[in-house]
C-alpha positions in Angstrom: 66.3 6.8 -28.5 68.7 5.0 -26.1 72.6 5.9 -25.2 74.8 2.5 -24.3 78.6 3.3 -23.1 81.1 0.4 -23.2 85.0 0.1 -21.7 87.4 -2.3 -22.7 90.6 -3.9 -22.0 92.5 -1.0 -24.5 91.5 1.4 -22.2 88.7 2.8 -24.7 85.1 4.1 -23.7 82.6 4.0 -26.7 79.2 5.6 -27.1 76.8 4.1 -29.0 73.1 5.3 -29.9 70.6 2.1 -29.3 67.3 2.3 -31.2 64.1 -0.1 -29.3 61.9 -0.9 -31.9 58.0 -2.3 -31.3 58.1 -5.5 -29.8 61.1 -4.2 -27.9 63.8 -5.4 -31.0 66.8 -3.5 -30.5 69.5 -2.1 -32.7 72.7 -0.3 -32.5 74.1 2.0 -35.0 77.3 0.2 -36.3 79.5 3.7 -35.6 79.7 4.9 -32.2 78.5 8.2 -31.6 81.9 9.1 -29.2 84.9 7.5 -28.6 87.4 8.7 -26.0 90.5 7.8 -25.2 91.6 9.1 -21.9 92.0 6.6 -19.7 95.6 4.8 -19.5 94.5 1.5 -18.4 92.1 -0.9 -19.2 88.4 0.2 -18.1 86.9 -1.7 -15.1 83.3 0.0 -14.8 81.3 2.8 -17.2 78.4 5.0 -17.1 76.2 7.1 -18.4 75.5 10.7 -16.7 72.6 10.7 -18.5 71.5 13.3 -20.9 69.5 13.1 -24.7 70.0 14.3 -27.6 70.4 18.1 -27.9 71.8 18.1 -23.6 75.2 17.6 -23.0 75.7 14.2 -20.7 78.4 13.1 -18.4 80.5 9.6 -18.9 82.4 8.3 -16.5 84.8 5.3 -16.4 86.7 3.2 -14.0 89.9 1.6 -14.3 92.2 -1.1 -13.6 94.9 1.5 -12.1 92.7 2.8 -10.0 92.0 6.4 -12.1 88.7 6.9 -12.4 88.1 10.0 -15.9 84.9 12.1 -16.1 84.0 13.0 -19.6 81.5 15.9 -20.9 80.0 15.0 -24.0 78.1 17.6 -26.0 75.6 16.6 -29.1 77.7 18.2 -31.3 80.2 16.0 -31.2 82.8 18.1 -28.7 84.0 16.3 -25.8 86.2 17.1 -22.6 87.6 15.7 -19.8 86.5 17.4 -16.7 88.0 14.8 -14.2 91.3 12.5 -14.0 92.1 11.2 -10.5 95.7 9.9 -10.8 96.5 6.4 -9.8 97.9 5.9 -6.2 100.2 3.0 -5.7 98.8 0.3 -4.4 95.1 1.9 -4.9 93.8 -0.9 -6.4 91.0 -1.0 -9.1 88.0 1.3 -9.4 85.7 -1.3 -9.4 82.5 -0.1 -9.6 80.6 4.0 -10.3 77.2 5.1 -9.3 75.7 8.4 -10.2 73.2 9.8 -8.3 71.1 13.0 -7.4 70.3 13.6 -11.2 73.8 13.0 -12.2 75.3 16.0 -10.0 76.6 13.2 -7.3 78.8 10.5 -8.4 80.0 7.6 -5.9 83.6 5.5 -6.8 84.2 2.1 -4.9 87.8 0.9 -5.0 89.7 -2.2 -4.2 90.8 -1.4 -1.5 87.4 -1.1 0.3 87.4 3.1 -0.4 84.6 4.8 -1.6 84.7 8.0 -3.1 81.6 10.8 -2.9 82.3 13.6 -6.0 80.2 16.8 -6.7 79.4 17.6 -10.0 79.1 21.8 -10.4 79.1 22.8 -14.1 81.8 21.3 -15.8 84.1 20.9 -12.7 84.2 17.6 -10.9 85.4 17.5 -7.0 86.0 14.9 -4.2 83.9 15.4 -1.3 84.1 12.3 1.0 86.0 9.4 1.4 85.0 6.1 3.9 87.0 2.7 4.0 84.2 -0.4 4.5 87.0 -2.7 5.1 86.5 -5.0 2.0 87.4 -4.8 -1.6 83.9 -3.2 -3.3 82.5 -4.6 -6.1 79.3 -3.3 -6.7 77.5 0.1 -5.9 73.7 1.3 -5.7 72.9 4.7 -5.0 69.0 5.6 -3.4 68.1 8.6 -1.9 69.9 9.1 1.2 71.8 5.9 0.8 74.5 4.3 -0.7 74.5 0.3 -1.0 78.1 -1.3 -1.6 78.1 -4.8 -2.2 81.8 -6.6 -1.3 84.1 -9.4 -1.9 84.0 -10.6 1.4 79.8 -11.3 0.7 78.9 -8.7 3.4 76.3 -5.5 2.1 76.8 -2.2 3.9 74.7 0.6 3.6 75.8 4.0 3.8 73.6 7.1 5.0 74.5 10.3 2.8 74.1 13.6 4.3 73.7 17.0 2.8 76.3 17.4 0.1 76.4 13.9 -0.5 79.3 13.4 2.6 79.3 9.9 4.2 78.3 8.6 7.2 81.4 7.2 9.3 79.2 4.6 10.2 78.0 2.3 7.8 75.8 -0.3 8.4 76.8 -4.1 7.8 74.7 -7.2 6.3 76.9 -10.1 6.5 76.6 -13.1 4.3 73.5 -11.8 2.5 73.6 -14.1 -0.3 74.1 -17.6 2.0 76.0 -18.7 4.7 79.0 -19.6 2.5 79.1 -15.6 1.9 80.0 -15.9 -1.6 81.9 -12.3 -2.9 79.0 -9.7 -4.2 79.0 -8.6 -8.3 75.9 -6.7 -8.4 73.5 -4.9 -6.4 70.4 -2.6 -7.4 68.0 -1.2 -5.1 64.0 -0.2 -6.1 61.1 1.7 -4.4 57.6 0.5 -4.0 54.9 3.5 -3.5 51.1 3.0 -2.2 49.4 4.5 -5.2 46.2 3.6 -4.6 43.7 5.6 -2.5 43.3 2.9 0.3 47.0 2.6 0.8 47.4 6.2 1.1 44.5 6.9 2.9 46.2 4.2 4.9 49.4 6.2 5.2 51.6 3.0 4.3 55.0 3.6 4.2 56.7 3.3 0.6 58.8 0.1 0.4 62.8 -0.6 -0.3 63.6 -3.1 -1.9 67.2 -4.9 -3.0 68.4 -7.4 -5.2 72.0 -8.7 -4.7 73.8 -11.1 -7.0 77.0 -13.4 -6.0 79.7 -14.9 -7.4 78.1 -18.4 -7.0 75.2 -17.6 -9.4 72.8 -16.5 -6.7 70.3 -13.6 -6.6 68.6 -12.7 -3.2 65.9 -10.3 -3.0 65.7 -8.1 0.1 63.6 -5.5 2.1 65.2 -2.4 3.5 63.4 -1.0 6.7 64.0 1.2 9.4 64.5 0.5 12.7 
């Protein structure tokens, strides 16, 4: 019922179907239902495209050299590499992937404060648009319109994505969001609140963004987007 993908230091990326019992026990099936072996360095980051059983699904992984490999992988069994970006010296690691857009937009964040927009058409990956935020990414979390990259340097920039998902050149910057000792960012997610009820739409309230950021130092803060 669930798909799980995992990377690991021998540069393999594994899927694995995940079953969530009543009472929410979960097991996974001792084989792995893919195993790929692409990537030529160990694997930073994974992710699932999504897709179920019967759809073909995109996996994408992240690695230490920098490469980041795109993967098709069909239910019966064939898989394909659609995308390899070669390593560039002194690149640093891809650090963290974010699909968004239903899986046809992929973000990359590098080590060397670059991220990466890609269009997924078919079964052909591109690069669309590239924007340095000036600090080693560690994190990403698409939304919408936005992309969220969380930093070493404990700073949170947001960045507006137009139409076909090409950046902003002007991100914007939250320093220090998880204390004043700005400890370095290692995750970030981001969630909507909606008025469902009649008196908050009748109301016309505006729905709510919210995001969570984890640090380095063990801390979680828990934050309200709004427009100004």
């Amino acid at each position: 019922t669930h798909v799980m993908v995992t990377g690991s230091w021998d540069a393999t990326v594994k899927v694995w179907s995940a079953t969530v019992a009543p009472g929410e026990t979960v097991s996974i099936d001792r084989e792995p239902v893919a195993e790929l072996f692409d990537a030529d360095s160990p694997v930073v980051c994974v992710l699932w495209g999504g897709g179920t059983r019967g759809m073909t699904a995109a996996v994408c992984a992240g690695c230490s050299d920098g490469t980041v490999v795109v993967w098709l992988c069909h239910d019966d069994g064939a898989k394909e590499v659609i995308y390899k970006e070669e390593p560039k010296r002194g690149g640093g690691p891809c650090s963290a992937v974010a699909w968004a857009s239903g899986g046809t937009v992929l973000f990359a964040g590098f080590g060397t404060g670059r991220v990466v927009s890609y269009s997924l058409q078919g079964t052909a990956l591109r690069p669309l648009s590239r924007l340095s935020v000036g600090s080693p990414v560690q994190c990403l979390a698409a939304s919408e319109e936005n992309l969220l990259v969380g930093c070493s340097d404990g700073g949170l920039r947001l960045i507006p994505v137009g139409d076909g998902a090409r950046f902003d050149s002007n991100p914007r910057l939250w320093r220090a969001v998880n204390g004043p000792s700005s400890p370095s960012l290692s995750s970030v997610c981001v969630g909507l609140l909606i008025p469902t009820t009649t008196a908050a739409v009748a109301g016309r309230r505006r729905r709510r963004v919210f995001c969570a950021t984890g640090a380095d130092d063990g801390t979680v803060t828990l934050s309200e987007l709004k427009e100004v």
